[in-house]
C-alpha positions in Angstrom: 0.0 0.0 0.0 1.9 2.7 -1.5 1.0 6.1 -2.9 2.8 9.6 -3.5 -0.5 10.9 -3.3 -1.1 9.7 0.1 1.8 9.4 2.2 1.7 6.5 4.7 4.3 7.6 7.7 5.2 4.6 9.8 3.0 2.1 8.6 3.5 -1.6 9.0 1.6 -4.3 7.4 1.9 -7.7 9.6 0.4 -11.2 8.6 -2.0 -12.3 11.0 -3.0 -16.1 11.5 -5.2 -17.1 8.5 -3.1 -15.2 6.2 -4.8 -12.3 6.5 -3.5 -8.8 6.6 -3.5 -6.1 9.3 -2.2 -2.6 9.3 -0.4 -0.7 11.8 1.4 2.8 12.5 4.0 2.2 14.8 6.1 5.1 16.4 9.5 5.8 16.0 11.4 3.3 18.4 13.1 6.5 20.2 10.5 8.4 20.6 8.4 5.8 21.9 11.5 4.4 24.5 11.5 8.7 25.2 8.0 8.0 26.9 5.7 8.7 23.8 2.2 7.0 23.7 0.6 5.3 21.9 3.7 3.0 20.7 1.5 1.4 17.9 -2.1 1.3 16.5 -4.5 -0.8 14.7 -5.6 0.4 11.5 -8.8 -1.0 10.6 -8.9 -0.5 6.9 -8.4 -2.8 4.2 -5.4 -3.4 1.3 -7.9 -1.0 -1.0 -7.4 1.7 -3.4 -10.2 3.2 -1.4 -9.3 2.9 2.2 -5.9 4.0 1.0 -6.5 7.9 2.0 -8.2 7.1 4.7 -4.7 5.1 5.9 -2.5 7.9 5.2 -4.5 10.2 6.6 -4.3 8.5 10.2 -0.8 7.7 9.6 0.2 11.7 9.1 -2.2 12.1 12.1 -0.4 9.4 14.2 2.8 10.8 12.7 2.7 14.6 13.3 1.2 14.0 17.0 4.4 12.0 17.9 6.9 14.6 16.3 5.2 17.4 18.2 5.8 15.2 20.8 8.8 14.8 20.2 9.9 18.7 19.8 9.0 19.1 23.5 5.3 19.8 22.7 2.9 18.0 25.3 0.3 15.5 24.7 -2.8 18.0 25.7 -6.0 15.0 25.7 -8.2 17.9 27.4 -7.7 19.7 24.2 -11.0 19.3 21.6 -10.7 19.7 18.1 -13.5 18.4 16.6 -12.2 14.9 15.6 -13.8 11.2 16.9 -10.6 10.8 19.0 -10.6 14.1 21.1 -13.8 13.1 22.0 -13.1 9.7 22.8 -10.1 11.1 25.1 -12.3 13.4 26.9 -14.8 10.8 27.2 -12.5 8.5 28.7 -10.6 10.9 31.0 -13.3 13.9 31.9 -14.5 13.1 36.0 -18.4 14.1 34.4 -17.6 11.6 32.2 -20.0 8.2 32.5 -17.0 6.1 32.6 -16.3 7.8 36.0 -18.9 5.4 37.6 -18.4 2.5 36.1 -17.3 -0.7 37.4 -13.9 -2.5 37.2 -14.7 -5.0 34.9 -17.0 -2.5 32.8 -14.6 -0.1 32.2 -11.9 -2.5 31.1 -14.4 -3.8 28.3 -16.5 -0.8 27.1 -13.2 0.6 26.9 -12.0 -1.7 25.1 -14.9 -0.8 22.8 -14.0 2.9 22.9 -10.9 2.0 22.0 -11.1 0.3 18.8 -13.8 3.5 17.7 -10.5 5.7 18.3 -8.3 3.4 16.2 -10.8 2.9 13.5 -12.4 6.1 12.8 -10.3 8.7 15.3 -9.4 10.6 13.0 -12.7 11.7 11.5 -14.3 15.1 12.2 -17.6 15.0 13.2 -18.9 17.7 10.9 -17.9 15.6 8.4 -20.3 12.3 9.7 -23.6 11.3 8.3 -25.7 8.4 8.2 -23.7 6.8 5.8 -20.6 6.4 7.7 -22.6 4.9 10.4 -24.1 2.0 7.9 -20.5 1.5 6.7 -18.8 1.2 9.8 -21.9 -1.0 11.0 -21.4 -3.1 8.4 -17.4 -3.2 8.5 -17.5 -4.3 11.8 -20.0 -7.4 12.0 -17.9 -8.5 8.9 -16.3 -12.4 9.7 -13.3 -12.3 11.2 -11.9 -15.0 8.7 -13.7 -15.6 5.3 -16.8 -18.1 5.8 -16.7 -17.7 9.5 -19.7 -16.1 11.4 -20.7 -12.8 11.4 -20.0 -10.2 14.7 -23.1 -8.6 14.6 -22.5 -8.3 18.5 -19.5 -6.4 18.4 -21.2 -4.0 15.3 -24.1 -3.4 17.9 -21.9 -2.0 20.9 -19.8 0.2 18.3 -22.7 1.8 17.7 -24.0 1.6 21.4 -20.7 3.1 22.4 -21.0 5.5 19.6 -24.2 7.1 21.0 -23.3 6.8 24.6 -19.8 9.4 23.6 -22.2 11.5 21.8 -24.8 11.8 24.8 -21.6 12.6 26.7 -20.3 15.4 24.0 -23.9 17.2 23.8 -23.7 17.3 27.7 -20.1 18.3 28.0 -21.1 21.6 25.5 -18.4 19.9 22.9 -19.2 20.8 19.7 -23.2 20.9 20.4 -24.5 21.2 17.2 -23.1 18.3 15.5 -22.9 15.9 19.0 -27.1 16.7 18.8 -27.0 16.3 15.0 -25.2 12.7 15.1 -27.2 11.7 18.2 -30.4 12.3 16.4 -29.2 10.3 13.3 -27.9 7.2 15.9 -31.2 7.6 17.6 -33.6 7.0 14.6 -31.3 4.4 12.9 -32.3 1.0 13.3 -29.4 -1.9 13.5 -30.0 -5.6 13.8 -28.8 -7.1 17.0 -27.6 -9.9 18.0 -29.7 -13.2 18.2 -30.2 -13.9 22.0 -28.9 -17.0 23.4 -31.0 -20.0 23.6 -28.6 -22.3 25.0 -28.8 -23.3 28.5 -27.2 -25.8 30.8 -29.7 -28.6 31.8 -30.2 -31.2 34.6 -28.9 -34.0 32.3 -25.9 -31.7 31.6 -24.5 -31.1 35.4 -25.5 -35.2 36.1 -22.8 -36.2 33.7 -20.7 -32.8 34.6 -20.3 -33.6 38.1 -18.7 -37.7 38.0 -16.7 -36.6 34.8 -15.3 -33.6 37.5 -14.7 -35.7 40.4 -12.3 -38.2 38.4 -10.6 -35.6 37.5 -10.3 -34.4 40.9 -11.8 -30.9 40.3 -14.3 -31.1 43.2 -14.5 -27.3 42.4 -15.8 -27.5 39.1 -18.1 -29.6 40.2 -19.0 -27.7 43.3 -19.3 -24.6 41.4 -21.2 -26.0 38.9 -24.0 -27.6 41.4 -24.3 -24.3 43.3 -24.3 -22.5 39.9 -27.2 -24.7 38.7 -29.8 -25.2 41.6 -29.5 -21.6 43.2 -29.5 -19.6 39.9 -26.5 -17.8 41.0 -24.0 -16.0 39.0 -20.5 -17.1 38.1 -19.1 -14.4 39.6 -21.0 -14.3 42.4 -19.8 -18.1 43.0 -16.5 -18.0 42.1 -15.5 -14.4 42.7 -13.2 -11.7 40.8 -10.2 -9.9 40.8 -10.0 -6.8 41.5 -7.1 -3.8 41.2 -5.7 -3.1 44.4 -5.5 0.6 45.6 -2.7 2.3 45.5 -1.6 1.9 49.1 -3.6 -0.5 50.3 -2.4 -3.9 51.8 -1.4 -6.9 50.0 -3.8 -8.7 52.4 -5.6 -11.4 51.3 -5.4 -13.2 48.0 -3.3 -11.4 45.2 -2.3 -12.0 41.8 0.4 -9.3 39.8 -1.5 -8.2 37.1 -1.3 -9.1 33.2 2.4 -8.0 32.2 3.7 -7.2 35.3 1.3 -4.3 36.0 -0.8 -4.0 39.5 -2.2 -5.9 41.7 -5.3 -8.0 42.1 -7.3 -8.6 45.2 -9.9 -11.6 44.7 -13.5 -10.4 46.0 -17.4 -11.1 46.2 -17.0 -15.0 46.2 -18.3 -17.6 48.1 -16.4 -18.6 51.4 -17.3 -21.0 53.6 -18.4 -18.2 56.1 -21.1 -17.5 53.6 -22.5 -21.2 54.5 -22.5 -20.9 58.2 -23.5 -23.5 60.7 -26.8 -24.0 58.8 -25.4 -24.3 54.8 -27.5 -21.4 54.5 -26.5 -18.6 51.9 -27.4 -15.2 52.4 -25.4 -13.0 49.7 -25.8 -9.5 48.1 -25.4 -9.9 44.3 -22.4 -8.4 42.6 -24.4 -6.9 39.9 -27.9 -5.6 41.2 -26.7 -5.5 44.7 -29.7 -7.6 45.7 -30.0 -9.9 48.7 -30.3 -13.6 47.7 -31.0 -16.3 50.0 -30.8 -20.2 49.2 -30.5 -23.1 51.8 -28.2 -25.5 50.0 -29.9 -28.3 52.4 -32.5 -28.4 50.2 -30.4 -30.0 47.0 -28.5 -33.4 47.7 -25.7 -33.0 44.6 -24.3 -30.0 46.7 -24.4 -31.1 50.1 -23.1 -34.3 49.0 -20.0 -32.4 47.6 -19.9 -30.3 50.5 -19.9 -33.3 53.1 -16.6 -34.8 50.6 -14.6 -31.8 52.0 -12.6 -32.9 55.6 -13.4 -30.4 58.6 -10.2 -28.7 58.5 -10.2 -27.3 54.9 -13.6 -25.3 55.3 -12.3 -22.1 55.8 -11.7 -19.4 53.1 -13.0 -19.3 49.5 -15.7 -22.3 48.8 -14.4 -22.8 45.4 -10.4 -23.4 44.7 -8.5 -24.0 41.9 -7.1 -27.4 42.7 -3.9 -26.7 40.8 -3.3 -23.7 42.6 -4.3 -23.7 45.8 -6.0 -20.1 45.5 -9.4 -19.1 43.3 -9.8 -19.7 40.3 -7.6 -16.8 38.2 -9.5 -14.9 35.5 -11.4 -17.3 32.7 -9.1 -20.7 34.2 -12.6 -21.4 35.4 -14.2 -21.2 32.5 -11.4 -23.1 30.5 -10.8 -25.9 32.7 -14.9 -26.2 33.0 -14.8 -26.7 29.0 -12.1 -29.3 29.1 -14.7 -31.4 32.2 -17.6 -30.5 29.6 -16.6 -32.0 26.7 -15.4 -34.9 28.7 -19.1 -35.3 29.5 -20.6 -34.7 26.1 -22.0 -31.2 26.6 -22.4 -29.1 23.5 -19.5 -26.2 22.6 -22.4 -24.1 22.8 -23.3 -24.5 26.2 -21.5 -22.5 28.6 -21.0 -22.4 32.0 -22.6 -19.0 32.7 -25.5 -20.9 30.9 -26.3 -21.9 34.4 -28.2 -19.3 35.7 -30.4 -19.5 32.2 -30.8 -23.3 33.0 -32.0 -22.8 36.9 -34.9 -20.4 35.6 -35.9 -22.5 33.0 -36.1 -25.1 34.7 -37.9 -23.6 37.7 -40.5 -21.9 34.9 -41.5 -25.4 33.9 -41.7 -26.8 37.7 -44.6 -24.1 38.2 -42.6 -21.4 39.8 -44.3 -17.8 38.2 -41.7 -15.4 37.5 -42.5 -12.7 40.2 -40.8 -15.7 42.4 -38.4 -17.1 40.3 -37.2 -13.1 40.2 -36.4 -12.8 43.6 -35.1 -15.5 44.1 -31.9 -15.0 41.6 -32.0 -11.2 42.7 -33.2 -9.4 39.2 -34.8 -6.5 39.3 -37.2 -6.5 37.1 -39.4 -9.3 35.7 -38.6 -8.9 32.6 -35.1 -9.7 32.9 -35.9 -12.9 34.5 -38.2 -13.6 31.2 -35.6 -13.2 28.9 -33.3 -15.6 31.1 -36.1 -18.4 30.6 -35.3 -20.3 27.2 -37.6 -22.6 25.9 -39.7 -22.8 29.1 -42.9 -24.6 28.7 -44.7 -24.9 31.9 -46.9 -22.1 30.8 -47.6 -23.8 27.4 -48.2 -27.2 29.9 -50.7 -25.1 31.8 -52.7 -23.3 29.0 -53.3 -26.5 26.8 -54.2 -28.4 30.1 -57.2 -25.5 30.8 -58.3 -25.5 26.6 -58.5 -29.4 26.8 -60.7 -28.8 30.4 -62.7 -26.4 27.9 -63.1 -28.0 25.1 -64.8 -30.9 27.4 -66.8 -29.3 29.5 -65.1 -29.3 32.6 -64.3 -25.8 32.8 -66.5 -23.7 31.3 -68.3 -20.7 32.9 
């Protein structure tokens, strides 16, 4: 990709796995070792005549912000100038900003998200946006990763979420208020297909032949986790727990893990422990999400208290469920790895997941009878309707309603 037209300072072009081809600009190597940020980035354009000026264009961007750099100048993100990227930096670092109050584990994945808007289309001005551009980069990004794989509508859809949400914040922060309220308008009566919701869910006969496949391969905690996961309706998370960044001067108290590459500290948080259980294996736990209080004696459901009972005395103390190979919980998706490895073992579907647990349980309890008001509070949703869409392929209700039209039709019920 070469052009005297359109200059293309420090781009790289790398082979990725599959053959295909990505392009990056990647900062001088000085300048970068000097402190400069970022040290490379994704250009999400393809090895086209037409994305060509788009290319160079965000490679002179990348280019003349590092030189500047360079020369002493400082790297001002408060600064606005019209572009997709100021406002993605003021988004990300202004205190009014919504990413202020979010979460841990939110920010580092709708930022993520944020992220790859800057890289893609940064360097666009927002004057310059219409409708168009929105259908394009819709339909650039639910394109296959690979040829003849499956479509990422998902990650298309929180583009676009993400794409409205830094608008909102623009109009509100009085940046560029004209064309945040023109854009939001256009995201705002544009209509993109979503996602299909998932319909899998873990089932009875599923954890049965999870939980002997577990136990030879001595990983009580799978199959501990997955019980609890299964009959309560809890969350993974709020079974297994997190890891969270420590504060910077906190105590190293507890359990920690150093942090991906080196960086931080994590402190592991909102799990079960066997305080939770008490004397009378009764859980009482405020959920991680909703920060409602859930209740569930785990007397009531032999597969977990006969796990339970397997444990000796002296070992019920501290986090319920332990990574057997590490003596500590379960570090970030090793659950959900080592859980795949036990499921296939056991015959369960690739497209059953764990977390496909808590859609199981409600299921399950919609067909027993259960209404949903009940089934509601019991997992600690909110709103009903949340607890509906967890409930796939239920049919009690359908059980019910042909049971009163065949009372009907003879006679047995009718007014």
């Amino acid at each position: 990709m070469r052009s005297d037209d359109h200059p293309t300072p420090g781009l790289k072009r790398r082979t990725r796995a599959g053959g295909a081809v990505a392009f990056y600009w990647v900062a001088r190597a000085d300048i970068a070792k000097a402190g400069f940020t970022p040290e490379t980035v994704r250009l999400h354009y393809a090895d086209t005549p037409a994305d060509l000026p788009l290319v160079s264009a965000a490679c002179q961007r990348f280019q003349a912000e590092m030189l500047a750099w360079s020369s002493g100048q400082k790297q001002d993100y408060k600064s606005f100038d019209g572009t997709i990227a100021s406002l993605s930096r003021r988004f990300q670092i202004d205190a009014e900003s919504p990413v202020a109050t979010w979460k841990y584990n939110t920010r580092r994945s709708q930022l993520h998200v944020v992220g790859t808007i800057e890289k893609a289309f940064g360097q666009r001005s927002l004057a310059a946006l219409g409708l168009k551009d929105f259908r394009r980069w819709y339909e650039a990004a639910k394109a296959p990763k690979k040829p003849g794989g499956p479509e990422r509508i998902d990650r298309a859809c929180k583009i676009m979420k993400m794409l409205r949400e830094m608008l909102r914040y623009g109009l509100a922060a009085e940046l560029a208020t004209e064309q945040c309220t023109r854009l939001s308008t256009i995201l705002g009566a544009t209509e993109f297909a979503g996602p299909r919701r998932r319909r899998s869910r873990l089932e009875s006969h599923h954890v049965e032949a999870f939980i002997p496949q577990a136990l030879e391969a001595k990983r009580l905690s799978l199959a501990l986790g997955t019980a609890i996961q299964f009959e309560t309706g809890m969350r993974q998370k709020d079974v297994i727990g997190e890891w969270l960044p420590v504060a910077e001067g906190e105590g190293a108290d507890g359990f920690v893990l150093r942090g991906r590459r080196g960086k931080g500290w994590r402190r592991w948080a909102n799990g079960l422990t066997w305080g939770d259980l008490g004397r009378d294996f009764v859980i009482s736990k405020e959920t991680t999400k909703t920060g409602s209080l859930v209740s569930h004696d785990l007397k009531l459901f032999p597969s977990i208290m006969a796990l339970l009972e397997s444990i000796p005395l002296a070992q019920r103390i501290g986090p319920l469920i332990r990574d057997e190979t590490a003596g500590r919980p379960y570090a970030e998706f090793a659950y959900a790895r080592d859980w795949r490895v036990i499921a296939r073992a056991a015959d369960i579907p690739d497209s059953v997941w764990n977390t496909d647990a808590r859609a199981g349980a409600i299921t399950e309890a919609e067909d027993a009878g259960a209404d949903l008001d009940t089934i509601r509070g019991s997992v600690g949703h909110a709103q009903a309707s949340t607890t509906a869409r967890y409930s796939r392929g239920a049919i009690g209700k359908s059980k019910t309603i042909a049971a009163k039209r065949q009372a009907y039709r003879t006679g047995e019920n009718k007014p």
